[in-house]
C-alpha positions in Angstrom: -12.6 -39.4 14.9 -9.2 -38.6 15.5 -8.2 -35.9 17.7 -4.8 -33.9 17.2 -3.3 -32.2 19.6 -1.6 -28.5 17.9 1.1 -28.9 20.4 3.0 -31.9 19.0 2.9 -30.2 16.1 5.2 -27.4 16.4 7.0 -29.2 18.5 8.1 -31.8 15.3 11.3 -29.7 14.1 12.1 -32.2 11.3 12.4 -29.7 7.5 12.9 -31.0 4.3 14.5 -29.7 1.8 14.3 -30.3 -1.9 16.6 -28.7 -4.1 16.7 -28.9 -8.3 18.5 -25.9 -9.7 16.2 -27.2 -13.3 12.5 -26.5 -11.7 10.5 -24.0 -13.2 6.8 -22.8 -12.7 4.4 -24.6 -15.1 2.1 -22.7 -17.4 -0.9 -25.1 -18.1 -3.8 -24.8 -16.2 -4.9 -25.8 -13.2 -1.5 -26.9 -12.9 -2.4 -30.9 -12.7 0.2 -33.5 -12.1 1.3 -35.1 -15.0 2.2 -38.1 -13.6 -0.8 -40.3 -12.6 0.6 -41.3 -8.7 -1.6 -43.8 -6.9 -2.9 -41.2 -5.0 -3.5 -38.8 -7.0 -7.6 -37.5 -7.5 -9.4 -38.0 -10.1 -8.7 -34.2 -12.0 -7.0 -35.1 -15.0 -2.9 -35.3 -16.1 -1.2 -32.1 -17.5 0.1 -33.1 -20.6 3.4 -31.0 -19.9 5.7 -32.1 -17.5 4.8 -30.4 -14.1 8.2 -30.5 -12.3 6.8 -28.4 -9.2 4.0 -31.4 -8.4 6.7 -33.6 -8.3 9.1 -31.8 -6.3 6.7 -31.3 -3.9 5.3 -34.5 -3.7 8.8 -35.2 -2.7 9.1 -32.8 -0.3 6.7 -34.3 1.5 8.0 -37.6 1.4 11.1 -36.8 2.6 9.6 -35.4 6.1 8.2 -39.1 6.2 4.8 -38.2 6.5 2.4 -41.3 6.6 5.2 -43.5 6.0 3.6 -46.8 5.7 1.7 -45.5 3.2 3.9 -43.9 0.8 3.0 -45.1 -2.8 -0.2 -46.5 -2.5 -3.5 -45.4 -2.9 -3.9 -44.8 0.6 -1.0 -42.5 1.4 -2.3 -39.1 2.9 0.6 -37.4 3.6 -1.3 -33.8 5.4 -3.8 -36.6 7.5 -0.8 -35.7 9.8 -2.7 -32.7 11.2 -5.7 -32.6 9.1 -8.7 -35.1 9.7 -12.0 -35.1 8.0 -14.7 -32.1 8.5 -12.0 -29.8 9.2 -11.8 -25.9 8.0 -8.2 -25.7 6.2 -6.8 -22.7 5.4 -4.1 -22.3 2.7 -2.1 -19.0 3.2 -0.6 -17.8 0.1 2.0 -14.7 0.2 0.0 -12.4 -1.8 1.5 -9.3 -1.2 1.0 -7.0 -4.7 -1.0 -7.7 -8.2 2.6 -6.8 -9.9 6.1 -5.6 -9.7 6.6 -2.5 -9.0 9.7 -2.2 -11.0 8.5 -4.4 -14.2 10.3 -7.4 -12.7 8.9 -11.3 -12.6 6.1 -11.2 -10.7 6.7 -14.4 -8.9 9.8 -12.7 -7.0 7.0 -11.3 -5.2 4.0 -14.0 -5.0 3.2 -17.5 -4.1 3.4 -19.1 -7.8 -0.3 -21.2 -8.4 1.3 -24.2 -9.0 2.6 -24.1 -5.7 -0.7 -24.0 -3.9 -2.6 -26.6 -6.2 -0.7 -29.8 -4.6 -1.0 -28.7 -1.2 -5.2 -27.8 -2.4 -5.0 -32.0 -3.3 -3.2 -33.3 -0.6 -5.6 -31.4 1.9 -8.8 -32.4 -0.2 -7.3 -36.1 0.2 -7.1 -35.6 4.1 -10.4 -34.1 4.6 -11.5 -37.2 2.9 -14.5 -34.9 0.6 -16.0 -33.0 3.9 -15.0 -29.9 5.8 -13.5 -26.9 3.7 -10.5 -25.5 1.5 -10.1 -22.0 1.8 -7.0 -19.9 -0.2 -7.4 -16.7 1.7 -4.7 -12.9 2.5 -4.4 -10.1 3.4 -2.6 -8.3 0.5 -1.2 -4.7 0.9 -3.4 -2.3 0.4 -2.6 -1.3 -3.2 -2.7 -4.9 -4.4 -5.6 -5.2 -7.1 -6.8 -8.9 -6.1 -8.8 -8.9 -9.5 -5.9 -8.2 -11.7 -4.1 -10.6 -8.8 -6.4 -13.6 -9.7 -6.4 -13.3 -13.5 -2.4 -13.3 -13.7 -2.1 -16.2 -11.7 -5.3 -18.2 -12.6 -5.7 -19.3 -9.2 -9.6 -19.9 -10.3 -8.7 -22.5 -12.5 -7.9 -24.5 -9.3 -11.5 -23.6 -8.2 -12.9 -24.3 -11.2 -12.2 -28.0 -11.8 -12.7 -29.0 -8.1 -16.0 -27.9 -8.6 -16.7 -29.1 -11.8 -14.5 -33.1 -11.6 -15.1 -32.9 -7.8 -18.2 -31.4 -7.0 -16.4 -29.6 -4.1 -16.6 -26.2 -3.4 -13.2 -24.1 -2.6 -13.3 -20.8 -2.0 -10.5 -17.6 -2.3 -11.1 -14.8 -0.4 -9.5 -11.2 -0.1 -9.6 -10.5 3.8 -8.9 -6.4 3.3 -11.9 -4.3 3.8 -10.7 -2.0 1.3 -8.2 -1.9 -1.9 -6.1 1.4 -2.5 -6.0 2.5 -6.3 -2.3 3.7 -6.4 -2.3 3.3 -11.0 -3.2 7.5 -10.6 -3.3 10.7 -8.3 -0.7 10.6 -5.8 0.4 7.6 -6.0 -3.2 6.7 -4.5 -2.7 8.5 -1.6 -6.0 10.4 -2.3 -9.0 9.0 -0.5 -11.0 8.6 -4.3 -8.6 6.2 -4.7 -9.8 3.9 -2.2 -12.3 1.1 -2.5 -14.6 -0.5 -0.3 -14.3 -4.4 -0.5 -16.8 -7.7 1.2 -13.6 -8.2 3.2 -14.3 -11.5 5.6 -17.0 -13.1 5.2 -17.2 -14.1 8.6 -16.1 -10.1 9.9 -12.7 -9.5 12.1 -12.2 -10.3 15.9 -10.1 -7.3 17.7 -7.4 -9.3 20.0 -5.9 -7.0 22.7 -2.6 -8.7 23.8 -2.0 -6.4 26.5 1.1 -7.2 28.8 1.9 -10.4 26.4 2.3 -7.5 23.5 6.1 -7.2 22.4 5.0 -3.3 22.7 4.1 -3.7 26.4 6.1 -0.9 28.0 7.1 1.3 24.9 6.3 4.8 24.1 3.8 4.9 21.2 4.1 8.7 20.2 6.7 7.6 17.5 4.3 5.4 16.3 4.0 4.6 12.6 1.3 1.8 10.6 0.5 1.0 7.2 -1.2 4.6 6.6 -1.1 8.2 6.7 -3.2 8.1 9.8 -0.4 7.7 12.8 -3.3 8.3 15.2 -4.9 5.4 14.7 -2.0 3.4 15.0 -1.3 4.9 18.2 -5.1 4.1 19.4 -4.4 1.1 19.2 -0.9 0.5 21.0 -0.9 2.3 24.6 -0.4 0.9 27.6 -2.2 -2.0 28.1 -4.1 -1.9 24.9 -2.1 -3.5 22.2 -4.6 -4.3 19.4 -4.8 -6.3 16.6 -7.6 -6.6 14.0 -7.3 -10.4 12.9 -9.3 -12.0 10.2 -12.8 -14.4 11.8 -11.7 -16.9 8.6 -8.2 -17.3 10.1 -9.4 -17.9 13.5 -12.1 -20.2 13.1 -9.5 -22.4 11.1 -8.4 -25.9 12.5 -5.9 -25.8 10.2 -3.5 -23.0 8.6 -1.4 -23.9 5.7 1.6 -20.8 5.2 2.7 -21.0 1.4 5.4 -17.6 1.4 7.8 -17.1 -0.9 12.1 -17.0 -0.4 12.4 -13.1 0.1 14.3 -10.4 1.5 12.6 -8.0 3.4 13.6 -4.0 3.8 12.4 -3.7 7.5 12.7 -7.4 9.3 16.0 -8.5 6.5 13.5 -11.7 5.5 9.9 -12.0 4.5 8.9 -16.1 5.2 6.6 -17.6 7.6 6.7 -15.4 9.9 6.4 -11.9 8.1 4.1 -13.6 5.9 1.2 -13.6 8.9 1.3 -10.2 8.6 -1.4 -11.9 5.9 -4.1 -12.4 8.8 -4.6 -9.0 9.5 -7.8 -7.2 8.0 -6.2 -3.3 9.1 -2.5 -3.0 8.5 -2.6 0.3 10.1 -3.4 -1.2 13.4 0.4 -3.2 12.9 3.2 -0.6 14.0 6.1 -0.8 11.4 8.2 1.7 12.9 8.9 4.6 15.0 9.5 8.4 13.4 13.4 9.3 14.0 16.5 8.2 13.9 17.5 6.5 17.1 19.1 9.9 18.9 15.5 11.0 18.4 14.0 7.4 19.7 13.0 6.0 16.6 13.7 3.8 14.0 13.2 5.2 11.0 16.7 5.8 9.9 20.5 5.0 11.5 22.0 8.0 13.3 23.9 9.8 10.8 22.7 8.7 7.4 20.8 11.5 6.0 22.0 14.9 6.1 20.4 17.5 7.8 18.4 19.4 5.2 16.8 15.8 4.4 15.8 15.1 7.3 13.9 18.0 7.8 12.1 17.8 4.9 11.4 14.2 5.7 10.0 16.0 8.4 8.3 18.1 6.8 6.8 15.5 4.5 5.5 13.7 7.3 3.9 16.7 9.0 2.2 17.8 5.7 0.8 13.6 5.7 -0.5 14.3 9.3 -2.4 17.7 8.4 -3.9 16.4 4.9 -3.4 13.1 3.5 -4.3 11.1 6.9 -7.5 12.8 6.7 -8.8 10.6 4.4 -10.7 13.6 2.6 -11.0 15.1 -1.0 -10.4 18.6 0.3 -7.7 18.0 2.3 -6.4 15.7 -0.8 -6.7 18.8 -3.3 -4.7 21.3 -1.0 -2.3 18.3 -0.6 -1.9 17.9 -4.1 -1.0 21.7 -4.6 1.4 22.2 -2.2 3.2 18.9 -3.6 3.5 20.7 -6.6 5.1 24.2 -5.6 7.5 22.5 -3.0 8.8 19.8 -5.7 11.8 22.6 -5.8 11.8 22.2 -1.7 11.6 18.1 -2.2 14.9 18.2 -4.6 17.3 17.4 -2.0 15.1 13.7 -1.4 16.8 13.0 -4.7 20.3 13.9 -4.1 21.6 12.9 -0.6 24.5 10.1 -1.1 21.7 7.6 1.4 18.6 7.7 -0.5 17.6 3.9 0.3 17.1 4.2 3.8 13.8 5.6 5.7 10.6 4.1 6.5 12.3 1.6 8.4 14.5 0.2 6.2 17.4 -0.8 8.0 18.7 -3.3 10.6 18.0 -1.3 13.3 14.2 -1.3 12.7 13.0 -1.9 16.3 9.9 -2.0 15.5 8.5 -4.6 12.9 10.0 -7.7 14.9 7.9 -7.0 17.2 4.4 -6.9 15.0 5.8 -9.8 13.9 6.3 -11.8 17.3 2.8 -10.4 18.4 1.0 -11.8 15.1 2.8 -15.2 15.2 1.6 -15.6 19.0 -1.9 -14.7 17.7 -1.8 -17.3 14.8 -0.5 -19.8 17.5 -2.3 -19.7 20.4 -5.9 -17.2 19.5 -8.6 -19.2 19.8 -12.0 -18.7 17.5 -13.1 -15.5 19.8 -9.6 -14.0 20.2 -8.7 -15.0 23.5 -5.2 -16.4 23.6 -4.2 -19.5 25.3 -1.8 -21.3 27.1 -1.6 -24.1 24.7 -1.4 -24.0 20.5 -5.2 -23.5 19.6 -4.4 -24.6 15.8 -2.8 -26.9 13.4 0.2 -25.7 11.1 2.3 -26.4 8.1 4.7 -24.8 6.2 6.0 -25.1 2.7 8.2 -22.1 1.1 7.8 -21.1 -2.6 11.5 -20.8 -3.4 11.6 -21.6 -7.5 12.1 -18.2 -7.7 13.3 -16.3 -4.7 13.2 -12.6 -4.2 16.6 -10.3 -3.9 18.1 -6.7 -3.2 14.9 -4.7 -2.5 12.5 -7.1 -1.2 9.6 -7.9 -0.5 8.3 -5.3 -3.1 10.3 -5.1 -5.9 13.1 -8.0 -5.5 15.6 -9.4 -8.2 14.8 -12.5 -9.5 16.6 -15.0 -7.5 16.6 -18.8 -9.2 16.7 -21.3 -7.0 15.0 -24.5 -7.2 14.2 -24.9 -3.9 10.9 -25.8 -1.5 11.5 -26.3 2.0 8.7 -27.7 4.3 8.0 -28.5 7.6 5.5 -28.2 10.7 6.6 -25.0 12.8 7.2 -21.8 11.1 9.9 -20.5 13.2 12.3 -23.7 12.6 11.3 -23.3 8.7 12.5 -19.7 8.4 15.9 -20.4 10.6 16.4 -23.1 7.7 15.7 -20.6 4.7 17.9 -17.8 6.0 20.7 -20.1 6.5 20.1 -21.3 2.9 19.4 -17.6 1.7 23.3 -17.2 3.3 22.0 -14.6 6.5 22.9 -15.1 10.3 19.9 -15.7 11.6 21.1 -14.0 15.1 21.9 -10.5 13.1 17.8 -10.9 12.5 15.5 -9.5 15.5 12.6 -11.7 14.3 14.3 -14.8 14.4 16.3 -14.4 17.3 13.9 -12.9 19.8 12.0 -15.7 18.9 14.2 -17.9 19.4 14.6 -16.6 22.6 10.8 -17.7 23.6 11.6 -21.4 22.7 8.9 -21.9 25.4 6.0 -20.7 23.4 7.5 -21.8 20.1 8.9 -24.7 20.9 12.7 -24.5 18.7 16.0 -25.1 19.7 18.5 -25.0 16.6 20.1 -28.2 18.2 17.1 -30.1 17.4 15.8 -29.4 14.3 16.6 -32.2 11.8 17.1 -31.9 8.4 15.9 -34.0 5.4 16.9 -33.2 1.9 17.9 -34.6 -1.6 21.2 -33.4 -1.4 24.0 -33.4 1.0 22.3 -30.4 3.6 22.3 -32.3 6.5 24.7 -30.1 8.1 22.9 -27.1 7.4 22.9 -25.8 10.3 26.1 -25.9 11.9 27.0 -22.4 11.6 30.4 -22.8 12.2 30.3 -24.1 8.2 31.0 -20.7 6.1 28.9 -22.0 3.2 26.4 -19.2 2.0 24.7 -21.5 0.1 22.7 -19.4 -2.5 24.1 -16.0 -1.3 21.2 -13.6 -1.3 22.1 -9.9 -1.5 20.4 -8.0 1.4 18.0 -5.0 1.5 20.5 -1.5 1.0 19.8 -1.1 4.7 20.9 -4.4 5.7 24.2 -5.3 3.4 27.1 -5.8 5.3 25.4 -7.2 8.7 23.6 -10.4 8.2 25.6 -11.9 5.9 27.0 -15.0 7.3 31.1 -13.7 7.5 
């Protein structure tokens, strides 16, 4: 057997690019191939042409993988880093169940037929043993249910099991889904519902002094819920905690499928972000600190809200604190009537000239970069019982869904954003330079990136080394003293007019 070493990995810096402004998702089920390639399994041809199985199949040949191979029977492109018996997991961005706004759904979400090749070319590596696994971490108000019937990701299931006889299973690593279709939004705790979560449980990792948040005051503290305080638990001092999914790190082998998006609080949601995906309690993740940054936080620029918003943001936040973080009916029901005699109180929310920018929103978000960085190290080097290492514990690969990228207010409810493009490669952090270049952003106005970057001891990138491979002339890609802005994404309110490349 074959032993890989992670390392070698994420240090190959070749990403290719495919681009064909004419691709567009397929609609029949399970999303075969419809072209019969040597290697192909045995599952049947889709009788439409499925342009995405191509291009990706492409994709992968143009990184080269299994060279000698390539158009026989025998070519197995992902026997690069996965070899027979091992547990594979494909990472889907699964973020919501639907857009928020009405918009296409697949501005948000990993399309289906973007996972099914990468479900073959894994089966075809594993050789018929070990295990495929489509697992995330959705936010909390995504309905998984109404998730998996939109996209018919069971159909993939489905036919392995029945053409295959091989089991693949999809699993929904949040211990609980929040019901946001009534009551406040679902901020009441009736609106919350228990879920299996991992099967295999969660592993707490404390990072300690190796935590981006090492050193930082934690008072300002804000998660992924009403409850600060439990956010706060778990970042002080040397505790800097992380509740990361058992499934995840018992994997040899994680596969990242996100999609091309902006993002409000980081400027891009790729790889990276999209590991955010691995957590089982997004309140243990700090997304930013309460204030503007005269006050020490992060929430909003110096400046941009007037003064009477800001205190009733302030207020707001204080009423969370006393009833909604409670998690209890009571304390839901007095919530819910003092929202409606202060709506007159809440007016000015609606009026101020900056209404885009809170939570975080903005360049200056100090804050999620960090979660980030912490959460990629984890992935990286965590080993099956949490303890991190000196040396990459597991196997990666990336390939980004950009068929249909995400615009204006990502990641939640983008404009559509047609591309035609998939870009692949081995190590996440030299993927996501190459999509923010292409998505026309300076990847040094972007904390994530660039602090990363900074680290190119742990993850292994320097910009002068990472060689492009694509079907068009974007060799050059990433000489940034070319101007091109390539497809010209517009930026999150709170980041438009800084990382655009000038």
């Amino acid at each position: 057997m074959i032993m890989f070493e992670s390392i070698n990995f994420l240090s190959d810096l070749n990403i290719s690019i495919f681009h064909d402004s004419k691709l567009v998702y397929p609609e029949e089920i399970p999303f075969n191939s419809s072209i019969q390639y040597p290697e192909y399994p045995k599952l049947g041809i889709s009788k439409d042409y499925n342009s995405i199985y191509d291009a990706i199949r492409t994709t992968l040949v143009l990184l080269g993988l299994d060279k000698e191979n390539i158009g026989t029977p025998k070519w197995n492109p992902l026997g690069e880093i996965i070899q027979p018996g091992d547990k594979v997991v494909i990472k889907p961005n699964f973020v919501l169940s639907s857009h928020k706004k009405g918009g296409d759904l697949y501005s948000v979400i990993t399309h289906p037929s973007i996972i099914r090749p990468l479900v073959d070319y894994t089966y075809i590596a594993l050789k018929g043993t070990g295990r495929i696994i489509i697992a995330d971490a959705p936010q909390m108000d995504c309905n998984f249910i109404e998730l998996l019937e939109k996209t018919r990701l069971g159909s993939i299931k489905e036919i392995y099991k029945k053409e295959l006889n091989f089991d693949i299973d999809i699993f929904d690593l949040r211990n609980f889904w929040l019901d946001a279709s009534y009551d406040f939004k679902g901020s009441g705790s009736r609106d919350r519902h228990k879920l299996p979560g991992d099967p295999l449980g969660n592993t707490i990792i404390n990072l300690g002094k190796e935590s981006q948040f090492y050193g930082l005051d934690n008072q300002k503290y804000y998660g992924a819920d009403y409850n600060r305080n439990e956010t706060q638990k778990h970042h002080k001092g040397k505790l800097q905690e992380y509740s990361i999914s058992k499934t995840i790190l018992s994997a040899d082998v994680v596969i990242s499928l996100p999609k091309l998006k902006v993002h409000k609080k980081v400027g891009v949601t790729l790889n990276l972000k999209g590991f955010v995906g691995i957590s089982t309690n997004k309140n243990y993740l700090v997304h930013y600190k309460l204030g503007s940054p005269d006050e020490k936080g992060d929430q909003y620029p110096d400046g941009a809200l007037s003064p009477r918003r800001r205190r009733v943001i302030k207020l707001q936040r204080k009423t969370h604190d006393i009833f909604l973080s409670k998690l209890n009916p009571f304390t839901d029901f007095l919530y819910g009537l003092l929202e409606s005699s202060a709506k007159i109180v809440l007016i000015p929310l609606l009026v101020d000239k900056v209404t885009n920018i809170d939570a975080g929103d903005w360049f200056g978000n100090d804050s999620a970069w960090r979660m980030v960085a912490d959460l990629t190290k984890i992935l990286i080097y965590a080993d099956k019982e949490g303890t991190i290492q000196e040396t990459p514990v597991r196997r990666l690969f990336c390939l980004v869904d950009g068929i249909i990228g995400g615009e204006n207010q990502g990641p939640l409810i983008p404009d559509n954003k047609k591309c035609g493009l998939i870009v692949a490669g081995f190590n996440p952090l030299a993927v996501d330079l190459t999509c923010t270049r292409l998505m026309g952003f300076d990847y040094k106005k972007i904390k994530m990136l660039s602090r990363l970057l900074d680290n190119s001891d742990q993850f292994f990138v320097s910009l002068s080394k990472i060689n492009i491979h694509s079907n068009e002339n974007l060799v050059d890609l990433l000489n940034f003293e070319n101007k091109n802005k390539y497809f010209n994404f517009v930026p999150p309110f709170g980041w438009r007019g800084y990382i655009e490349i000038e």
